[in-house]
One Martini backbone bead per residue (centre of mass of N, CA, C, O) as a GRO file, in nm:
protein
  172
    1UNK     BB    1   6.239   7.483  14.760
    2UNK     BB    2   6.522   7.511  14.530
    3UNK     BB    3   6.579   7.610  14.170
    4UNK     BB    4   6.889   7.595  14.036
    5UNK     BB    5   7.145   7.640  13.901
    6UNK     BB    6   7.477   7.590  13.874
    7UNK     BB    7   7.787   7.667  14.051
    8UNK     BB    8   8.088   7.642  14.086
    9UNK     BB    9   8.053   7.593  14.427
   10UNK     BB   10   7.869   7.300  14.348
   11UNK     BB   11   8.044   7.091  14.335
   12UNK     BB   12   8.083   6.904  14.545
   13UNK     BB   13   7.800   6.890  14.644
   14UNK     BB   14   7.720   6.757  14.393
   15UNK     BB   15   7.905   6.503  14.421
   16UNK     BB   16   7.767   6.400  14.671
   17UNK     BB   17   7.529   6.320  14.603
   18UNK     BB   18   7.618   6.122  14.370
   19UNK     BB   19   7.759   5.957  14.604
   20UNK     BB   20   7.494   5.913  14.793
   21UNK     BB   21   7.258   5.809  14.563
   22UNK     BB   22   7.481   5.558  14.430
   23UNK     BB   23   7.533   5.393  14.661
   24UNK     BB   24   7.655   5.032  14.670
   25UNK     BB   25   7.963   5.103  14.879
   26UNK     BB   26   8.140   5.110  15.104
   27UNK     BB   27   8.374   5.367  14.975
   28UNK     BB   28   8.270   5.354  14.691
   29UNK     BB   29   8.274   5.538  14.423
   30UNK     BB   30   8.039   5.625  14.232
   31UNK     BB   31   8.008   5.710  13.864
   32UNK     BB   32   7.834   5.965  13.864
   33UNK     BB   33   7.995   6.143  13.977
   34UNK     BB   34   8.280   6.167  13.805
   35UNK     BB   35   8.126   6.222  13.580
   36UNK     BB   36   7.989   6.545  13.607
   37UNK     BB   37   8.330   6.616  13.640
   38UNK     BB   38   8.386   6.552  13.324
   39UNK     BB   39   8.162   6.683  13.159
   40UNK     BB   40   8.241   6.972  13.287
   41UNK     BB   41   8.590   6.925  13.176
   42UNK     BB   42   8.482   6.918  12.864
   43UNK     BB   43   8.214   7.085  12.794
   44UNK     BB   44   7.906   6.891  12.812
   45UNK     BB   45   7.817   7.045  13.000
   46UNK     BB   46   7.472   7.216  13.034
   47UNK     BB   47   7.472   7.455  13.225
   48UNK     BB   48   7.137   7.547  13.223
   49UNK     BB   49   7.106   7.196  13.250
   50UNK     BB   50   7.211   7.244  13.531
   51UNK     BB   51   7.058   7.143  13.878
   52UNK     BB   52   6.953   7.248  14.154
   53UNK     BB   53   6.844   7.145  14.518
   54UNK     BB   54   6.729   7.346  14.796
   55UNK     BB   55   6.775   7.279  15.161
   56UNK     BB   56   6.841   7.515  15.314
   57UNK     BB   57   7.110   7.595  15.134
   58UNK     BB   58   7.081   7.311  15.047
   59UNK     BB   59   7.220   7.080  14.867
   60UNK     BB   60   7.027   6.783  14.738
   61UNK     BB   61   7.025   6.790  14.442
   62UNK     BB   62   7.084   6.687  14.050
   63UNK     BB   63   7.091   6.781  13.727
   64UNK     BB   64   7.175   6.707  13.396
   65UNK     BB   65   7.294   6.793  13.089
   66UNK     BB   66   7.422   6.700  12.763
   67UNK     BB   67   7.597   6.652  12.490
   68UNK     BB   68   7.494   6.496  12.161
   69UNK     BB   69   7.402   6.236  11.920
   70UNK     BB   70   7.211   6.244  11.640
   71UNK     BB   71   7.325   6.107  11.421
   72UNK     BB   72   7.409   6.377  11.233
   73UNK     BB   73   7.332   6.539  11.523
   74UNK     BB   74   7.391   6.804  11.787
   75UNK     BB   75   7.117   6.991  11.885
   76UNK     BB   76   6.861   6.839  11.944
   77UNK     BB   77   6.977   6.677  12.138
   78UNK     BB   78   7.018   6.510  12.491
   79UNK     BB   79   7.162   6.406  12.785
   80UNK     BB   80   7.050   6.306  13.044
   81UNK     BB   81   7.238   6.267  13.284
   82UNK     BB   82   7.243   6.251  13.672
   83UNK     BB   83   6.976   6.185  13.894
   84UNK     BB   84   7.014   6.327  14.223
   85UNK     BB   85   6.965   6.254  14.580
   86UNK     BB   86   6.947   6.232  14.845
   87UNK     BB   87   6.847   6.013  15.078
   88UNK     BB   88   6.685   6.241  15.274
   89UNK     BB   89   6.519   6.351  15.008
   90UNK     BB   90   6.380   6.115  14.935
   91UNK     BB   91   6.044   6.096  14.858
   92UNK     BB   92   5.960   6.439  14.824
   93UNK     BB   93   6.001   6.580  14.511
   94UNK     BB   94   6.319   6.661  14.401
   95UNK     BB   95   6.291   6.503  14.143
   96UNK     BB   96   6.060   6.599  14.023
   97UNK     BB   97   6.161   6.916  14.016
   98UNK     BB   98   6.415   6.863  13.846
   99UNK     BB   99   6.250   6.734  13.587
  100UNK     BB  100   6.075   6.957  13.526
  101UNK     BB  101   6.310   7.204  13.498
  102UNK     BB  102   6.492   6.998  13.285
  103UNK     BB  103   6.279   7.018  13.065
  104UNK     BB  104   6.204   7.308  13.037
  105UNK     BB  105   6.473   7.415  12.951
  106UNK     BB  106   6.524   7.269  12.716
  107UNK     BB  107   6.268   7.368  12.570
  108UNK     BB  108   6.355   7.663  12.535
  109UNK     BB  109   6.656   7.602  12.415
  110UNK     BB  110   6.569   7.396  12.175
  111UNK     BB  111   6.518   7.155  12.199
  112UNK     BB  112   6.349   6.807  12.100
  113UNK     BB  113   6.545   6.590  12.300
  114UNK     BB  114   6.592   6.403  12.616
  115UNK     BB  115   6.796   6.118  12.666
  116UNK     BB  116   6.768   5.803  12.869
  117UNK     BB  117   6.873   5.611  13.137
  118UNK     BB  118   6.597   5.397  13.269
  119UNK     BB  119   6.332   5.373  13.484
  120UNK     BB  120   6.013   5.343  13.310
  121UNK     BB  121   5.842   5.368  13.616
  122UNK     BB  122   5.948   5.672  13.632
  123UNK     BB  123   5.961   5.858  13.358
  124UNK     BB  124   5.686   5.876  13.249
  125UNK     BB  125   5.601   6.076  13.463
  126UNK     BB  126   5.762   6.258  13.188
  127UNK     BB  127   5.704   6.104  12.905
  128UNK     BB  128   5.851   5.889  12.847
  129UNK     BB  129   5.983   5.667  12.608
  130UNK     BB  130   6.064   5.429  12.407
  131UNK     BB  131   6.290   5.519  12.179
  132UNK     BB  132   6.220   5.320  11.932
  133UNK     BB  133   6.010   5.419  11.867
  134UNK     BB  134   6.111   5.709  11.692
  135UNK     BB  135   6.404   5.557  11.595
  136UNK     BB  136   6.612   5.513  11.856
  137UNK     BB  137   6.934   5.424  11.907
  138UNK     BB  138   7.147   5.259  12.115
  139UNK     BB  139   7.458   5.201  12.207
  140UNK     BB  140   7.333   4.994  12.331
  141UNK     BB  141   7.120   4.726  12.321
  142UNK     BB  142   7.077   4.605  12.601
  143UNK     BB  143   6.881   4.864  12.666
  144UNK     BB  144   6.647   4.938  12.499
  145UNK     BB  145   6.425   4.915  12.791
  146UNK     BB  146   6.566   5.197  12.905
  147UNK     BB  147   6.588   5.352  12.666
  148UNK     BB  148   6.490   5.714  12.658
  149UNK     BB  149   6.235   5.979  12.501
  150UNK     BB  150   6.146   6.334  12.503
  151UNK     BB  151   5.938   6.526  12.385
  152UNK     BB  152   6.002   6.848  12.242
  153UNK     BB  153   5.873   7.145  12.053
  154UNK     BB  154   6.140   7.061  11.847
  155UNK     BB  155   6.062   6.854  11.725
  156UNK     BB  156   6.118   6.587  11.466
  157UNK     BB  157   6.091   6.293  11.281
  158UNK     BB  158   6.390   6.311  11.192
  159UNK     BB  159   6.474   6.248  11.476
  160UNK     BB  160   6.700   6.015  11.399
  161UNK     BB  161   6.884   5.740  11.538
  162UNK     BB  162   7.175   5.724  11.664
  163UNK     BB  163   7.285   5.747  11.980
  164UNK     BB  164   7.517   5.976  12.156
  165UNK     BB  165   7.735   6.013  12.404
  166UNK     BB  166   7.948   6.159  12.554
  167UNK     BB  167   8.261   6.080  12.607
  168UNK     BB  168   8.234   5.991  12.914
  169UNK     BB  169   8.044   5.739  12.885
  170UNK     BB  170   8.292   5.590  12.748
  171UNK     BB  171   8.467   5.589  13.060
  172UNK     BB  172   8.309   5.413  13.270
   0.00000   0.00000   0.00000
């Protein structure tokens, strides 16, 4: 398996990642696949935090992070997702490797934090806390026990507040 930025080229393939890896129903498209799309063509998918994962030459996952507004910061934090990994794929380390790179990668650029809505018992082993510990807080209340952060070496105490996900998550 290889871990790569994603190249322009890499669009459809990332499209169907996420089109097969969150289908909750024949024939409809899951929303994470166009949310991608939409990120990247607002300017908010933040390139160096895109990153794919091939097997055999195949993209097989998908990670993204994309700008996001922390109280009244727009550069400490960002929003990591969709991650997603094809379904044959999927249990395989795929998505550890994807989530190990695009965390690696944002702590280089010199972010503070990552903050994501997502499943706390899969995302702890990769550092994750309720964001609310933080004093980070949710677009929605009721994310609340979902919505997690995680600090990396440019962290501060003071990057807290409401978190605001860019433009396109509030279009799904």
């Amino acid at each position: 398996m290889l871990i790569r930025r994603e190249t322009p080229a890499d669009g459809p393939a990332i499209h169907t990642v996420h089109s097969e890896a969150f289908r909750r129903e024949e024939g409809v498209t899951p929303v994470e696949a166009p949310l991608v799309d939409e990120l990247r063509a607002d300017g908010d998918l933040i390139n160096p935090l895109s990153l794919v994962a091939l097997h055999d030459g195949e993209v097989v996952g998908h990670v993204c992070c994309s700008r996001a507004r922390l109280g009244e910061d727009e550069d400490t934090a960002v929003g990591l997702g969709p991650l997603g990994v094809l379904p044959a794929h999927q249990r395989s380390g795929v998505g550890s490797a994807l989530m190990h790179a695009v965390l690696g990668a944002a702590d280089a650029q010199g972010h503070g934090l990552v903050v994501l809505l997502g499943n706390p018992a899969y995302y702890s082993r990769f550092g994750f806390v309720r964001a609310d510990t933080l004093s980070i807080t949710p677009p929605d209340p009721a994310w609340r026990p979902h919505f997690q952060a995680r600090t990396l070496a440019a962290y501060q105490p003071t990057q807290a507040g409401a978190f605001e996900y860019a433009p396109a998550f509030s279009r799904l």
